[in-house]
PLY file of the C-alpha trace (Angstrom):
ply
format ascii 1.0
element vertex 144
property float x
property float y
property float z
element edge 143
property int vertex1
property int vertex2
end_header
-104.80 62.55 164.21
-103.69 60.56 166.99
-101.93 62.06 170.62
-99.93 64.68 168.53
-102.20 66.83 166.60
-101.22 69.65 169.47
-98.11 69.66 171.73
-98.78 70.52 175.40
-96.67 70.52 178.14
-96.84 67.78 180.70
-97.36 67.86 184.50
-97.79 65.76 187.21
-100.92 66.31 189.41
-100.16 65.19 193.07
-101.40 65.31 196.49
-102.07 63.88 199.56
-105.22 62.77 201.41
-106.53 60.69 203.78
-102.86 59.76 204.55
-102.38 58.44 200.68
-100.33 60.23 198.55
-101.13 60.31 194.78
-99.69 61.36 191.21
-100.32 61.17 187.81
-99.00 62.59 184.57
-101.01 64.72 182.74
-100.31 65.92 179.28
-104.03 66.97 178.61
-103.72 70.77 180.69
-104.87 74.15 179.37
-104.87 77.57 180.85
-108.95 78.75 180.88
-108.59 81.99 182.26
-105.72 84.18 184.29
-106.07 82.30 187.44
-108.06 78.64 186.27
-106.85 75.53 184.08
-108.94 72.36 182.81
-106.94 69.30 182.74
-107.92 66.07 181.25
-107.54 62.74 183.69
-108.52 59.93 182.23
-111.30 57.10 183.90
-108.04 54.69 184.63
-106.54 57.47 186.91
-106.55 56.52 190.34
-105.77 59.81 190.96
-108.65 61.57 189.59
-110.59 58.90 190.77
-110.38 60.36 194.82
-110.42 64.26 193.84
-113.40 66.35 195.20
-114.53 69.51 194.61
-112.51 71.86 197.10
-109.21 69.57 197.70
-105.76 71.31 197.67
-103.56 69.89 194.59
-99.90 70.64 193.46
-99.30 70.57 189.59
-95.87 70.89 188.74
-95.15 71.82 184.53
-92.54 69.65 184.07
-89.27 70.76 182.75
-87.57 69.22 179.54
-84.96 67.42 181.62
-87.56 65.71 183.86
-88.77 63.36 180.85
-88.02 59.89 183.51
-90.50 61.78 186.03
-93.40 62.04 183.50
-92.78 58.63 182.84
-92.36 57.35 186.14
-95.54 59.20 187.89
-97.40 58.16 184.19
-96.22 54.02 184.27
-98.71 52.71 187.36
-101.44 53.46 189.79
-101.18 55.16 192.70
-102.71 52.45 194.47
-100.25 50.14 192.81
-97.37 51.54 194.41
-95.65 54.24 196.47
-95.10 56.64 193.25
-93.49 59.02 195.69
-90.86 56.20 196.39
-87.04 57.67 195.56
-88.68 60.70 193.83
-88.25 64.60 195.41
-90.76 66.45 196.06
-91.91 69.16 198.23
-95.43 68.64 200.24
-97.46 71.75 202.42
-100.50 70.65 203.58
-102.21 68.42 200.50
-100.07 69.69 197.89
-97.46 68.31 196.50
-94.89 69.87 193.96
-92.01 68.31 192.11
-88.58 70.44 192.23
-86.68 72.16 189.43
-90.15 71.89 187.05
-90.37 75.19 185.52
-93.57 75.87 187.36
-95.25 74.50 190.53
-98.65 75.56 190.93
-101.18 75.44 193.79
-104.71 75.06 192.73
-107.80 74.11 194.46
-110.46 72.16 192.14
-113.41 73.92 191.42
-115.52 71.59 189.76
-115.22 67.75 187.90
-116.91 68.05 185.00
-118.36 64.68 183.20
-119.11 65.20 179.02
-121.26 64.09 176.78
-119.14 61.38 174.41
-116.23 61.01 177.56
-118.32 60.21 180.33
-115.58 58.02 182.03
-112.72 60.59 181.94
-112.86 62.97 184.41
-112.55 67.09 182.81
-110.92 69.02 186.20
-111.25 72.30 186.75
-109.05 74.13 188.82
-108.63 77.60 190.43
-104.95 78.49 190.95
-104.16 79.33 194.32
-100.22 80.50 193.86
-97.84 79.95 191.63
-93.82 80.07 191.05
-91.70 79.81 188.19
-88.55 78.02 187.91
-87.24 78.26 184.43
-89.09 77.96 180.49
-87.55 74.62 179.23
-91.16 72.56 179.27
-91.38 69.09 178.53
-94.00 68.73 175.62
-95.45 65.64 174.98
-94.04 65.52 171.85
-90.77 64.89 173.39
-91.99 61.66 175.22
0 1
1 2
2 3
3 4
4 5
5 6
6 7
7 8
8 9
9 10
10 11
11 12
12 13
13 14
14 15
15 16
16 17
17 18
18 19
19 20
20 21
21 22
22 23
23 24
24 25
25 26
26 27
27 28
28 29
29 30
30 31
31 32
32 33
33 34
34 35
35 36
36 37
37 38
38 39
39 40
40 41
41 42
42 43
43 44
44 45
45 46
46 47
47 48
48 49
49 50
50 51
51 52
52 53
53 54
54 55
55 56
56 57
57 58
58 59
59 60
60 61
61 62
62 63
63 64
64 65
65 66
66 67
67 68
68 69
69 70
70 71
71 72
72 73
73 74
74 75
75 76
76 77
77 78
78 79
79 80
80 81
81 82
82 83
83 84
84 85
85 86
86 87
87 88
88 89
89 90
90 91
91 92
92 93
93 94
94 95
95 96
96 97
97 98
98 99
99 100
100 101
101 102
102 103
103 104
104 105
105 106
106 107
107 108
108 109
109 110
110 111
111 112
112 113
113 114
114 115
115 116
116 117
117 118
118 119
119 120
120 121
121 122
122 123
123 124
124 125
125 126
126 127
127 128
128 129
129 130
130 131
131 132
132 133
133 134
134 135
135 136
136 137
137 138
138 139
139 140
140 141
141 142
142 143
């Protein structure tokens, strides 16, 4: 079956706290319900790794043109290196959004769920808080 048995869009998850910004790429995101989305972060994700129930995060849907910011924000750590380094983006408060995706969501997470058979990944699940749209050219992960 392998990573392509479904095509879903990517985004990058980012935000800030305690005075550390951090980003992934996420390819693993579905919509739940009107308002909530579960997204997949794996147990390697530094990311994921400092997310709490209640923090602020920005996840921008990536548009189709923005296939070297998946990559970049999906090639290191965040502990690594400055991922934020030469890239825009837009912070308010924790969140952080990446401009001209097609859609920049606010969310707050709601829970971090641990299953049975992926224990170390991390299953987020996240209200959204607001929400714009951009444009309806998504980058799937198909295209990567």
């Amino acid at each position: 079956m392998g990573f392509h048995a479904l095509d879903y869009s990517v985004s990058v998850i980012a935000y800030e706290k305690e005075e550390r910004r951090y980003g992934m790429s996420c390819a693993w995101a579905m919509q739940v319900d009107y308002d909530k989305l579960l997204c997949l972060l794996g147990a390697q994700s530094q990311t994921g790794q400092h997310l709490q129930k209640g923090d602020r995060i920005g996840i921008s849907v990536l548009d189709k043109h923005q296939k070297d910011i998946a990559m970049h924000f999906g090639d290191s750590h965040s502990l690594e290196t400055d991922k934020f380094k030469n890239i825009k983006y837009k912070q308010e408060g924790s969140v952080i959004l990446i401009p001209q995706a097609t859609r920049g969501l606010v969310c707050e997470v709601i829970d971090i769920l641990h299953l049975d058979k992926i224990e170390e990944d991390q299953l987020i699940y996240v209200q959204i808080v607001s929400s714009e749209a951009m444009g309806d050219d998504f980058l799937h992960y198909g295209d990567l």
